[in-house]
C-alpha positions in Angstrom: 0.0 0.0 0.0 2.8 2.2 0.8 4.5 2.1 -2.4 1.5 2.2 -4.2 1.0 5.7 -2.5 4.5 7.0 -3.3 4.0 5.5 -7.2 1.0 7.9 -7.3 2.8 11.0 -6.0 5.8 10.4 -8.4 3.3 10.5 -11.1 1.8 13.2 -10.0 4.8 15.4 -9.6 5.5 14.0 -12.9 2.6 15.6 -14.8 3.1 18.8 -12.5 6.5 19.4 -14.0 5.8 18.5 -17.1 2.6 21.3 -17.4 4.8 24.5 -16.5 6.8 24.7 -19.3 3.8 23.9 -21.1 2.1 27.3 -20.1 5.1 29.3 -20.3 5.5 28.2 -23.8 1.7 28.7 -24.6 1.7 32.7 -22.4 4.9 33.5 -24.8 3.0 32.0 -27.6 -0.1 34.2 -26.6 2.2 37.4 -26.5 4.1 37.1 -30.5 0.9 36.1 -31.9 -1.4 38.5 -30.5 -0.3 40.2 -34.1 0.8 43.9 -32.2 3.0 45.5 -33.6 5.5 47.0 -31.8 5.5 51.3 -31.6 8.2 52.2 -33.1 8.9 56.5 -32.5 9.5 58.5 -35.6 11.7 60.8 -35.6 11.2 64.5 -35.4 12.5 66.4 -38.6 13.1 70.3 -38.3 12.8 72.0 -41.6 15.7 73.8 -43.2 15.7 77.4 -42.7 16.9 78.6 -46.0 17.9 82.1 -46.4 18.1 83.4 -50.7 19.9 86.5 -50.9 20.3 88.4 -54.0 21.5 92.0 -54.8 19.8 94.4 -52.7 17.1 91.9 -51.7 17.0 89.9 -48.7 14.1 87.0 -48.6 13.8 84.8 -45.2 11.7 81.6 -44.5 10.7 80.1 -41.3 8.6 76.8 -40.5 7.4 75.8 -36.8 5.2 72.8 -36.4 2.7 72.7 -33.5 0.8 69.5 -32.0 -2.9 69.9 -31.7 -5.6 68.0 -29.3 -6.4 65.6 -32.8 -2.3 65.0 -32.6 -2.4 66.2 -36.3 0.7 68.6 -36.8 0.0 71.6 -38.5 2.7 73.8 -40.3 2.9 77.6 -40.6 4.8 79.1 -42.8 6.2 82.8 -43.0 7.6 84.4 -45.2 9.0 87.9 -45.2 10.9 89.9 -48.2 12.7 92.9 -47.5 14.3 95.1 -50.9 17.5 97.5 -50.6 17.2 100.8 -51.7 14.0 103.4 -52.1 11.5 101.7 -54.6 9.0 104.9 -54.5 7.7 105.2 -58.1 8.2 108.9 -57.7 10.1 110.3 -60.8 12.3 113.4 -61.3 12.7 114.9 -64.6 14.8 117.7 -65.6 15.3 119.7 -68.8 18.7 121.0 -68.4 19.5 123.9 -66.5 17.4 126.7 -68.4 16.2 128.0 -64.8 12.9 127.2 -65.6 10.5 124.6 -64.3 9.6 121.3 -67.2 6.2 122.9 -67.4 7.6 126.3 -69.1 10.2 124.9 -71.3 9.6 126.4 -75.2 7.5 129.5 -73.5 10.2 131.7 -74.2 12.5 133.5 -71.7 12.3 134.0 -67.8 14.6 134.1 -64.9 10.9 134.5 -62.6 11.1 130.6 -61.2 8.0 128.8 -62.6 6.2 132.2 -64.4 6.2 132.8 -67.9 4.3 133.6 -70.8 2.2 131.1 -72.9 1.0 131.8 -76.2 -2.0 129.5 -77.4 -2.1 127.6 -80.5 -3.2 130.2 -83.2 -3.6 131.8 -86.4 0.1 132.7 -87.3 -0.1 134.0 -91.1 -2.4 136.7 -92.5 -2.9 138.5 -95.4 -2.8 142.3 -95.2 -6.8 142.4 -95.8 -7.0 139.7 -92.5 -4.8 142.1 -90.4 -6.6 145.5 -91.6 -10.0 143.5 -90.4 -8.2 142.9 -87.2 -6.6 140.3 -85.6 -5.8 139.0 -81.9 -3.0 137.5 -80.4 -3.9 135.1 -77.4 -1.4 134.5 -74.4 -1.4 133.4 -71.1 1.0 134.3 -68.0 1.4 131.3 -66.6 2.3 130.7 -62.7 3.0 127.6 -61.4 3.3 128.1 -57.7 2.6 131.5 -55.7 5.6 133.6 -55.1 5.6 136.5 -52.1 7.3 139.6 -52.4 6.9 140.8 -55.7 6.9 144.3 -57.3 6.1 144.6 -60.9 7.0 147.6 -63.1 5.0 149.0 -65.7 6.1 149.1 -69.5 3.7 151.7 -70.5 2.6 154.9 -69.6 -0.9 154.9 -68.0 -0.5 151.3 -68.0 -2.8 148.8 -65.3 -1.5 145.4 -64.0 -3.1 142.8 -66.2 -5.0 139.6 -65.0 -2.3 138.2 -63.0 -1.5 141.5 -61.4 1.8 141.8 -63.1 2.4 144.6 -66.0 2.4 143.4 -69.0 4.3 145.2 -72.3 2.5 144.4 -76.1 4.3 144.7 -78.9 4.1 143.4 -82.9 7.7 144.6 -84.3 10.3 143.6 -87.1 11.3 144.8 -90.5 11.6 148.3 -88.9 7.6 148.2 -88.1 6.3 148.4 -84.5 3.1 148.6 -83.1 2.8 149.1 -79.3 0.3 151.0 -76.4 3.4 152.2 -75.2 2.4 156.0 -75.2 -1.0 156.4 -73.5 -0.9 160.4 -72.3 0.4 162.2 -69.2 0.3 160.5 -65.7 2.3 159.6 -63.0 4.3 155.7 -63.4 2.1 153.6 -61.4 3.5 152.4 -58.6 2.5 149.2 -56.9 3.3 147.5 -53.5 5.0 144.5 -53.3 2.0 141.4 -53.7 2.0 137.8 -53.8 1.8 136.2 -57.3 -0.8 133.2 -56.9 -0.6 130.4 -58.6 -2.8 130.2 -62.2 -3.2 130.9 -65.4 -4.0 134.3 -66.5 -5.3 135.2 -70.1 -4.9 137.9 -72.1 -4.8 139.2 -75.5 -3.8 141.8 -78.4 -5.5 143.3 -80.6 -4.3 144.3 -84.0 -5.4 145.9 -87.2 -2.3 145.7 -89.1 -0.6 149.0 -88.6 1.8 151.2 -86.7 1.3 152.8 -84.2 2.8 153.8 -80.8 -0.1 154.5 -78.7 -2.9 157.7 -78.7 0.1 159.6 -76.1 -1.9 162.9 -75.3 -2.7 164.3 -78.3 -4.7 161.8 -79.4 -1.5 160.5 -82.5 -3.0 158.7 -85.4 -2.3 155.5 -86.2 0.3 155.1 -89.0 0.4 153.3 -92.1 -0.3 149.1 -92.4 2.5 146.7 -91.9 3.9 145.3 -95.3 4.1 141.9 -96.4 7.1 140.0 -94.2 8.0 138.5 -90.7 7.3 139.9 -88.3 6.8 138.7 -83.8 4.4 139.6 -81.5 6.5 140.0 -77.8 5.1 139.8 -74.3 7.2 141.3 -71.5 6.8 141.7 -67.5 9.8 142.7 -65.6 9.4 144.2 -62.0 11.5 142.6 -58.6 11.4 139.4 -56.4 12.5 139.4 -53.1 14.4 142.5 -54.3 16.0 140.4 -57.2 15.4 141.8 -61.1 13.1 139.6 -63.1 12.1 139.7 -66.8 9.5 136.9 -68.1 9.4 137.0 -71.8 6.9 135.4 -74.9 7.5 135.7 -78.9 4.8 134.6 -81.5 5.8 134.7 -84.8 3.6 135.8 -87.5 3.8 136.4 -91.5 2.0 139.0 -93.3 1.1 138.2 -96.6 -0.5 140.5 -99.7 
């Protein structure tokens, strides 16, 4: 009976030891063929910062990634550009150094900065039955910005500041011929204080019938005899004193007489 008993416990402790390694086998079994796969940590990539320089330009890049709650990563991206130099489209022209502004160039003569005379596009030939009819020259004094201090000076006797408040001096001459208002009577030179010239365009005119003539003076002088055939130029003069400097502002039309 007694060995029957330790027969039984030897078998026993038999099948015990054999069913260990049986489990151990079948839990690391369990663990490789659950089919997980093990997490494996990509790594984190910083984008390049890439600076591109070129002449007078300087151009910079910059990336920065940032996690959200969804663990998507989002990228920003800015960008700024910076260029060398001043790139306002603001242009300066000049036409030499004639004194006068780009808007007066070809209006004939002045030393006045930005004022001079203007004469319109016009009839510029005639025959001598046009002129007798009569005839009249247009011009404008033309003042592009307003200048203080000025004193003008009258040309003419009895003479009145014209539009712009300067004096203006009339003329058609050439060939020995002149025609002019220089001679209107007895009176005192006009004198006029010192105004400011305000900017603008002042029109004026002169008439002509063709003839001689130096003014009525005060004796009432007739007009002399008609121009002849030939070249001749009307001229427009102001002269007078800014800032206590002499000025002259000039204009010539040219104009043919013709039988």
């Amino acid at each position: 009976m007694r060995s029957l008993r330790i027969v039984a416990l030897c078998f026993i402790n038999t099948i015990a030891c054999t069913d260990s390694p049986a489990e151990t086998s079948a839990s690391a079994s369990t663990s490789t063929s659950s089919g997980e796969t093990p997490t494996t940590a990509a790594p984190t990539t910083a984008a390049p910062t890439t600076g591109t320089t070129t002449p007078g330009t300087t151009t910079s890049s910059a990336s920065d990634s940032v996690t959200g709650s969804s663990g998507a990563v989002t990228t920003s991206t800015s960008s700024s550009s910076s260029t060398g130099g001043d790139t306002s489209s603001g242009t300066g022209t000049s036409s030499g150094d004639t004194s006068v502004l780009p808007a007066c160039d070809g209006a004939g003569a002045s030393n006045l900065e930005g004022v001079c005379i203007v004469f319109a596009a016009q009839q510029q030939s005639f025959t001598l039955a046009e002129a007798k009819a009569g005839v009249a020259f247009t011009y404008e004094v033309l003042v592009l910005a307003d200048l203080a201090n000025i004193t003008t000076e009258a040309i003419n006797t009895c003479d009145q500041p014209g539009p712009g408040g300067l004096f203006v001096g009339e003329r058609v001459e050439g060939n020995g011929q002149s025609y002019c208002l220089c001679d209107q009577g007895k009176c005192a030179n006009p004198m006029e204080p010192p105004f400011v010239l305000k900017a603008g365009a002042y029109p004026d005119s002169l008439p002509w019938d063709g003839v001689n003539w130096s003014g009525p003076s005060d004796f009432n002088n007739p007009k002399g005899p008609p121009f002849p055939p030939g070249m001749y130029a009307v001229k427009i003069r102001a002269i007078g004193q800014h800032d206590g400097q002499p000025f002259e502002v000039t204009g010539e039309l040219p104009i043919t007489l013709k039988p």
